[in-house]
Residue frames relative to the residue before (quaternion, step in Angstrom):
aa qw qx qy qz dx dy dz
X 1.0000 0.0000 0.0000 0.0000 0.00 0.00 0.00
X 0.2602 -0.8198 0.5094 0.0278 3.49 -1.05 1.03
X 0.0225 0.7601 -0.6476 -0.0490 3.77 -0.25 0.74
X 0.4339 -0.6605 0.5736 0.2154 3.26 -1.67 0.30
X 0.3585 -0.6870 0.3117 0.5499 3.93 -0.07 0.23
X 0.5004 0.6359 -0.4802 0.3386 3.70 0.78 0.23
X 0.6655 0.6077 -0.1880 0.3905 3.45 1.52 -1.31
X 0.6956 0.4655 -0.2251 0.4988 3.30 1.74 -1.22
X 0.5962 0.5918 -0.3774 0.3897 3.74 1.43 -0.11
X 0.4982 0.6852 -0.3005 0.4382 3.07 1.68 -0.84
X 0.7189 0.5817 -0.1774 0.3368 2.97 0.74 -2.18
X 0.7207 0.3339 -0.2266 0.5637 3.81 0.96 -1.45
X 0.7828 0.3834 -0.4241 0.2458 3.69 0.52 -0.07
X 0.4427 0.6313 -0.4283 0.4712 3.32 1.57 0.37
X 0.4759 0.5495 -0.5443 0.4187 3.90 0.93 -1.10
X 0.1381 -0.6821 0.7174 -0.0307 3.33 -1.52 0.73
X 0.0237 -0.8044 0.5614 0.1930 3.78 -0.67 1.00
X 0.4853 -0.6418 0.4768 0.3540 3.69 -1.03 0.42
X 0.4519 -0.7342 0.4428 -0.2463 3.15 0.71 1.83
X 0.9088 0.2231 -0.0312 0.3512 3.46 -0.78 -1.35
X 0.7956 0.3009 -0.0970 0.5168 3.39 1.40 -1.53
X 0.5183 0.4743 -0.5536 0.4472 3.34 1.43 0.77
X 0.3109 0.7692 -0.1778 0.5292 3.79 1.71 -0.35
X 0.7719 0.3526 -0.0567 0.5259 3.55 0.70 -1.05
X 0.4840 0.7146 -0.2259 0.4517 3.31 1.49 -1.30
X 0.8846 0.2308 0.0088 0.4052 2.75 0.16 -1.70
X 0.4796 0.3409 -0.5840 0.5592 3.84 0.84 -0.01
X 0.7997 0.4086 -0.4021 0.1785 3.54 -0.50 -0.90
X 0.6200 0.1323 -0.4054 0.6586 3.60 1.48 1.04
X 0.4401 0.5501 -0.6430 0.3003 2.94 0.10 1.85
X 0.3989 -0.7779 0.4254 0.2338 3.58 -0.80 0.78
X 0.7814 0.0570 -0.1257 0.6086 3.26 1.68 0.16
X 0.7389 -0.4949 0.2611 0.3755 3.33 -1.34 0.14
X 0.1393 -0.8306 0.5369 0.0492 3.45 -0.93 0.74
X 0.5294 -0.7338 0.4229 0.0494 2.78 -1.10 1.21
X 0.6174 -0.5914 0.1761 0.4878 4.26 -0.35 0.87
X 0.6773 0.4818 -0.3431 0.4375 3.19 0.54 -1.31
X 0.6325 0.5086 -0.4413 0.3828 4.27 0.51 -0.79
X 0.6171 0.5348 -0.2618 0.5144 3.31 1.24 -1.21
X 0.6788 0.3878 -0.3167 0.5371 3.55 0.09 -0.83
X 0.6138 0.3626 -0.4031 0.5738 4.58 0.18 -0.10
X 0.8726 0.2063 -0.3599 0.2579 3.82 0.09 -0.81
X 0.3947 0.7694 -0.1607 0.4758 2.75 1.83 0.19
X 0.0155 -0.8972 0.3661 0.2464 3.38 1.39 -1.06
X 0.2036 0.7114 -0.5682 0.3601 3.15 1.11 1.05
X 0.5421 -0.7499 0.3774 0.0372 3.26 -0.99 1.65
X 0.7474 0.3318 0.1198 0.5629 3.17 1.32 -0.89
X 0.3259 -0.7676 0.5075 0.2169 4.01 0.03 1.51
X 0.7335 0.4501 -0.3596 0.3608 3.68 0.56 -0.43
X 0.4489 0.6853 -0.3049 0.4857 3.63 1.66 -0.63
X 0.6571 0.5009 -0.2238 0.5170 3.38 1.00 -1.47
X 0.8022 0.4478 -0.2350 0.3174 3.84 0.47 -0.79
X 0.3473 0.5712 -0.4066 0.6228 3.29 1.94 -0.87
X 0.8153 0.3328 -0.3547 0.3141 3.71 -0.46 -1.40
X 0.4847 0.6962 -0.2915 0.4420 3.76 1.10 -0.32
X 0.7556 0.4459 -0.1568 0.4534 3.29 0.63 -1.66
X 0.5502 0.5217 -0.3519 0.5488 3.56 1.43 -1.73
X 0.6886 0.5072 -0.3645 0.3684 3.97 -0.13 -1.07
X 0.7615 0.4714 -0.2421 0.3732 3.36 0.73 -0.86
X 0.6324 0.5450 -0.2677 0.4811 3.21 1.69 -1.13
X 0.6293 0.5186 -0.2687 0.5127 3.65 1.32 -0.38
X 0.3276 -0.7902 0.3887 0.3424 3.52 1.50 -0.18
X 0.0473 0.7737 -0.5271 0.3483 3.45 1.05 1.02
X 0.8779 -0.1215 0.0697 0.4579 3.30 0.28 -1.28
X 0.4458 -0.7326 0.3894 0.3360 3.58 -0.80 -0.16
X 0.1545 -0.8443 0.5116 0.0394 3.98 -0.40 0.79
X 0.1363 0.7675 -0.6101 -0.1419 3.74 -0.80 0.08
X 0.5078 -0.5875 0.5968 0.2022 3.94 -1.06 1.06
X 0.1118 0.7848 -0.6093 0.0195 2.86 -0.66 1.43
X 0.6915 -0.5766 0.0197 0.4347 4.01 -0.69 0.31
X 0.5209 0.6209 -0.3300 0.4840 3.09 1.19 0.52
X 0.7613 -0.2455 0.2156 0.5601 3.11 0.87 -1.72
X 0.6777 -0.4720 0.4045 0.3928 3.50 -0.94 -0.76
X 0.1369 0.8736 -0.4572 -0.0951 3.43 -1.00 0.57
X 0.2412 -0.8579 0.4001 0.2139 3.70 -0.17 0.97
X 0.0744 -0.6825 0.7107 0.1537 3.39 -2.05 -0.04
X 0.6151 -0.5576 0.4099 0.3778 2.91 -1.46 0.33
X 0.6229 -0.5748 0.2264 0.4800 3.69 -0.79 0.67
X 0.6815 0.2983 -0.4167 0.5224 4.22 0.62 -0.61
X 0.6318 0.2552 -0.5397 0.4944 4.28 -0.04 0.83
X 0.0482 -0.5770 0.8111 -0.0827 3.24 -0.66 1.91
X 0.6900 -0.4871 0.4992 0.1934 3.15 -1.76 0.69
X 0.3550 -0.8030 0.4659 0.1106 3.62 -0.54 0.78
X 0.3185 -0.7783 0.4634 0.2794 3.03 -0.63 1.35
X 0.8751 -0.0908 0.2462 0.4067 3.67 -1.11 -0.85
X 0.8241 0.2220 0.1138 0.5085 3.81 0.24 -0.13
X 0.7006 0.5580 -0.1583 0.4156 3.07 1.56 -0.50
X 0.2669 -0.6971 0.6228 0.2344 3.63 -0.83 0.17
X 0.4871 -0.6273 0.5191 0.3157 3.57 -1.23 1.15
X 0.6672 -0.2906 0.4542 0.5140 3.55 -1.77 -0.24
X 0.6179 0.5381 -0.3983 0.4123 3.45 -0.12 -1.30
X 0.5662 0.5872 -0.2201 0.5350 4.11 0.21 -1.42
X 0.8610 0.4269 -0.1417 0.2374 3.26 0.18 -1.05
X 0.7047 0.4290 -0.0428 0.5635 2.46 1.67 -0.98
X 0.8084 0.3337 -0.1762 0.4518 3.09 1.34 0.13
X 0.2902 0.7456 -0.4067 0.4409 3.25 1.79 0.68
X 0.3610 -0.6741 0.6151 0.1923 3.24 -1.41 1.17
Protein backbone atom coordinates (compact mmCIF):
# COMPACT_ATOMS: atom_id res chain seq x y z
CA UNK A 1 0.00 0.00 0.00
CA UNK A 2 1.20 3.44 -1.03
CA UNK A 3 0.32 6.77 0.69
CA UNK A 4 1.49 10.10 -0.35
CA UNK A 5 2.63 12.44 2.61
CA UNK A 6 -0.41 14.55 1.79
CA UNK A 7 -2.71 11.29 1.98
CA UNK A 8 -1.12 10.23 5.40
CA UNK A 9 -1.85 13.90 6.85
CA UNK A 10 -5.27 13.60 5.76
CA UNK A 11 -5.48 10.05 6.97
CA UNK A 12 -4.06 10.91 10.82
CA UNK A 13 -5.93 14.14 10.87
CA UNK A 14 -9.30 12.76 10.28
CA UNK A 15 -8.78 9.72 13.07
CA UNK A 16 -10.96 11.18 15.71
CA UNK A 17 -10.64 9.79 19.42
CA UNK A 18 -13.82 9.64 21.61
CA UNK A 19 -11.95 11.96 23.82
CA UNK A 20 -14.77 13.96 25.38
CA UNK A 21 -17.38 11.02 25.97
CA UNK A 22 -14.81 8.87 27.58
CA UNK A 23 -14.27 12.27 29.93
CA UNK A 24 -17.96 12.33 30.68
CA UNK A 25 -18.05 8.53 31.33
CA UNK A 26 -15.98 8.69 33.81
CA UNK A 27 -16.75 11.90 35.95
CA UNK A 28 -20.29 10.88 35.88
CA UNK A 29 -19.19 7.67 38.06
CA UNK A 30 -17.13 9.72 39.97
CA UNK A 31 -17.91 10.36 43.59
CA UNK A 32 -15.74 13.32 43.60
CA UNK A 33 -13.87 15.80 41.81
CA UNK A 34 -10.99 14.94 39.74
CA UNK A 35 -8.24 16.46 39.03
CA UNK A 36 -6.37 16.57 35.09
CA UNK A 37 -3.67 14.38 35.36
CA UNK A 38 -6.30 11.38 37.15
CA UNK A 39 -8.57 12.16 34.29
CA UNK A 40 -6.09 12.24 31.62
CA UNK A 41 -4.45 8.19 33.04
CA UNK A 42 -8.08 6.78 33.38
CA UNK A 43 -8.91 8.21 30.51
CA UNK A 44 -5.87 7.17 28.47
CA UNK A 45 -5.37 10.34 27.05
CA UNK A 46 -1.70 10.48 26.13
CA UNK A 47 -0.96 13.90 26.63
CA UNK A 48 -1.85 16.30 30.06
CA UNK A 49 -2.61 19.23 27.85
CA UNK A 50 -5.07 17.16 25.41
CA UNK A 51 -6.82 16.20 28.66
CA UNK A 52 -7.32 19.96 29.73
CA UNK A 53 -8.37 21.48 26.27
CA UNK A 54 -11.02 18.50 26.50
CA UNK A 55 -11.92 19.64 30.15
CA UNK A 56 -12.09 23.31 29.46
CA UNK A 57 -14.15 22.61 25.85
CA UNK A 58 -16.69 20.34 28.15
CA UNK A 59 -17.01 22.90 30.58
CA UNK A 60 -17.33 25.80 28.15
CA UNK A 61 -20.31 23.81 26.61
CA UNK A 62 -21.66 23.34 30.16
CA UNK A 63 -21.30 19.61 29.97
CA UNK A 64 -19.46 19.65 33.01
CA UNK A 65 -18.52 21.65 35.93
CA UNK A 66 -14.71 22.83 36.74
CA UNK A 67 -13.26 25.12 39.43
CA UNK A 68 -9.35 26.63 39.02
CA UNK A 69 -7.68 25.87 41.72
CA UNK A 70 -3.93 27.21 42.59
CA UNK A 71 -2.29 24.81 40.93
CA UNK A 72 -4.71 23.66 38.45
CA UNK A 73 -8.16 22.71 37.49
CA UNK A 74 -10.49 20.23 38.71
CA UNK A 75 -13.75 18.89 37.22
CA UNK A 76 -17.20 17.17 38.14
CA UNK A 77 -19.91 16.13 36.63
CA UNK A 78 -22.61 18.85 36.69
CA UNK A 79 -25.04 17.16 39.83
CA UNK A 80 -21.43 16.78 42.25
CA UNK A 81 -21.25 20.51 43.05
CA UNK A 82 -18.74 20.93 45.70
CA UNK A 83 -20.07 21.32 49.17
CA UNK A 84 -20.13 24.19 50.95
CA UNK A 85 -19.62 24.19 54.84
CA UNK A 86 -22.26 22.09 56.62
CA UNK A 87 -23.42 20.70 53.64
CA UNK A 88 -23.62 17.37 51.97
CA UNK A 89 -22.81 17.20 48.10
CA UNK A 90 -25.50 15.86 45.50
CA UNK A 91 -23.69 12.66 45.26
CA UNK A 92 -24.19 12.26 49.56
CA UNK A 93 -27.49 12.94 48.94
CA UNK A 94 -28.36 10.84 46.79
CA UNK A 95 -26.94 8.12 48.19
CA UNK A 96 -27.73 8.15 51.88
CA UNK A 97 -29.45 5.34 53.61
Amino acid sequence: MHFTLRALVVIVVKKTYPYKESILQLLGTSSQALDVENIRVACDIGNWQTALKHCLELLHDGRIRGTKTSKSWIFFAKDIAPARDGERTAYARRNAQ
